[in-house]
NULUM-819003 format. One line per 10 residues: number of its first residue (from 1); their letters; for each residue z, x, y of C-alpha. Coordinates in steps of 0.1 Angstrom, whole numbers, plus 5000, padded with zeros to 4 digits. Layout:
! NULUM-819003
NUM> A> Z:X:Y; ...
//
This chain:
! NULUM-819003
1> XXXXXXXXXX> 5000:5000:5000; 4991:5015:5032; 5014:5018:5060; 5017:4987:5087; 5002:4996:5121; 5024:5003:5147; 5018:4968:5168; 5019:4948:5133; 5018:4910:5143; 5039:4908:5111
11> XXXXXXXXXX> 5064:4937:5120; 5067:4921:5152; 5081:4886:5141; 5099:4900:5115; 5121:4919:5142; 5122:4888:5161; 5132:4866:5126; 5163:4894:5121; 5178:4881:5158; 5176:4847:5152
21> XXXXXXXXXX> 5180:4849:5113; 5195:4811:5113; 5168:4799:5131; 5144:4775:5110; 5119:4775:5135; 5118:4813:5134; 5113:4814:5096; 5089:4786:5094; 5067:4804:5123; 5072:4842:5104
31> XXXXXXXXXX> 5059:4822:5066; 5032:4808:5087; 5022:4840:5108; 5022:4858:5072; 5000:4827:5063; 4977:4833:5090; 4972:4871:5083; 4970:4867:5044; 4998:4886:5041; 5025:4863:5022
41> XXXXXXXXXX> 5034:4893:4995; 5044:4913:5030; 5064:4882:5036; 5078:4877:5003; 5093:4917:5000; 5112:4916:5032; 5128:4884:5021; 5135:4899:4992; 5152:4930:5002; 5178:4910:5021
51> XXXXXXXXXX> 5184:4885:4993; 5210:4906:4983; 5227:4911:5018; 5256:4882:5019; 5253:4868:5048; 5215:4866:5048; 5208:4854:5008; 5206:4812:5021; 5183:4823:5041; 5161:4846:5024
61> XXXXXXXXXX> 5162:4826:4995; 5147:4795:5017; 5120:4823:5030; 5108:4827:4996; 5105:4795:4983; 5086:4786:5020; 5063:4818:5011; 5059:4802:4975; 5055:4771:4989; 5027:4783:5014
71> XXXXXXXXXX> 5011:4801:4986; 5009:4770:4961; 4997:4749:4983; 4967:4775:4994; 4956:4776:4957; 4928:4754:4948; 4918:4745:4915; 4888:4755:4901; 4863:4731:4898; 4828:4728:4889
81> XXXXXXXXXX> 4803:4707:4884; 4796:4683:4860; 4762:4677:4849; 4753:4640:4852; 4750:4616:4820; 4714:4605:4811; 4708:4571:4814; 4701:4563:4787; 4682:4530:4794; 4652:4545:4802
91> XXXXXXXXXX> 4646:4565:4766; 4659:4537:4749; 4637:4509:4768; 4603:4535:4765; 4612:4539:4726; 4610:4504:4722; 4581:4501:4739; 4563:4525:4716; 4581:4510:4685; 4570:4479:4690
101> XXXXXXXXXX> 4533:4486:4703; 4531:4510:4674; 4540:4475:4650; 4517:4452:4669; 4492:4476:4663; 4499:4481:4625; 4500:4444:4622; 4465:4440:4643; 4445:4462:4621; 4464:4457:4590
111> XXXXXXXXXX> 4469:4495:4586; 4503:4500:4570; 4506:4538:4575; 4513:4536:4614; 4545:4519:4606; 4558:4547:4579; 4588:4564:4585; 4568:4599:4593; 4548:4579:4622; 4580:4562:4635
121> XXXXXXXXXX> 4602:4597:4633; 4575:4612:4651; 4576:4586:4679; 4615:4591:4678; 4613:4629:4688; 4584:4625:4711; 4605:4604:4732; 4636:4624:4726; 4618:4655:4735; 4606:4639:4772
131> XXXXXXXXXX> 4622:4655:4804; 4639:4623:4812; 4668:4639:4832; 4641:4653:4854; 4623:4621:4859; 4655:4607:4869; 4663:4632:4894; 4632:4622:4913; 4645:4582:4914; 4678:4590:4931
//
């Protein structure tokens, strides 16, 4: 860790947090300087170091749950995101379509073999192998 400049915003308020050490306000405004500057394991340390000290442990025990505090409530979760669902109304209304144009059509000229299970599985994967989620990107 490098050393603090010699005009350190943090230094500064620190000093002014040991002359007023029962002042809230004075705590709350040190946490949130620390805050500002990104600095709350600076913070945390010099609470630390005069946990021990017994007439300053209320205190510097309430400075490092308000640096945890501050800390916590920074954190973000990480989130990503999700893909969106297919709908899947549109494969399921076109496979339908083709089933049952592919069985009107067997039926019209009486030719049995477009309604085997080969011809139907290959209608099945033909649909399923359509870029419907990019077609549906282009609706919204």
């Amino acid at each position: 860790m490098s050393a603090p400049a010699p005009n350190d915003p943090l230094d500064v308020a620190w000093t002014a947090l040991l002359e007023q050490w029962e002042s809230v306000e004075k705590h709350k405004a040190f946490v949130g300087l620390a805050a500002a500057l990104e600095r709350l394991p600076d913070a945390a340390r010099r609470y630390r170091a005069l946990s021990a000290d017994p007439a300053r442990t209320a205190r510097a025990k309430q400075g490092i749950d308000r640096v945890l505090g501050v800390a916590m409530s920074s954190m973000t979760p990480a989130t990503r995101e999700r893909p969106r669902p297919i709908n899947v109304v549109m494969p399921l209304s076109a496979l339908a379509a083709v089933l049952l144009a592919t069985v009107v059509a067997a039926r019209a000229t009486e030719v049995r073999a477009l309604t085997s299970p080969v011809v139907i599985l290959g209608e099945v994967i033909v649909v399923a192998l359509l870029p419907w989620r990019r077609w549906a990107a282009r609706d919204d």
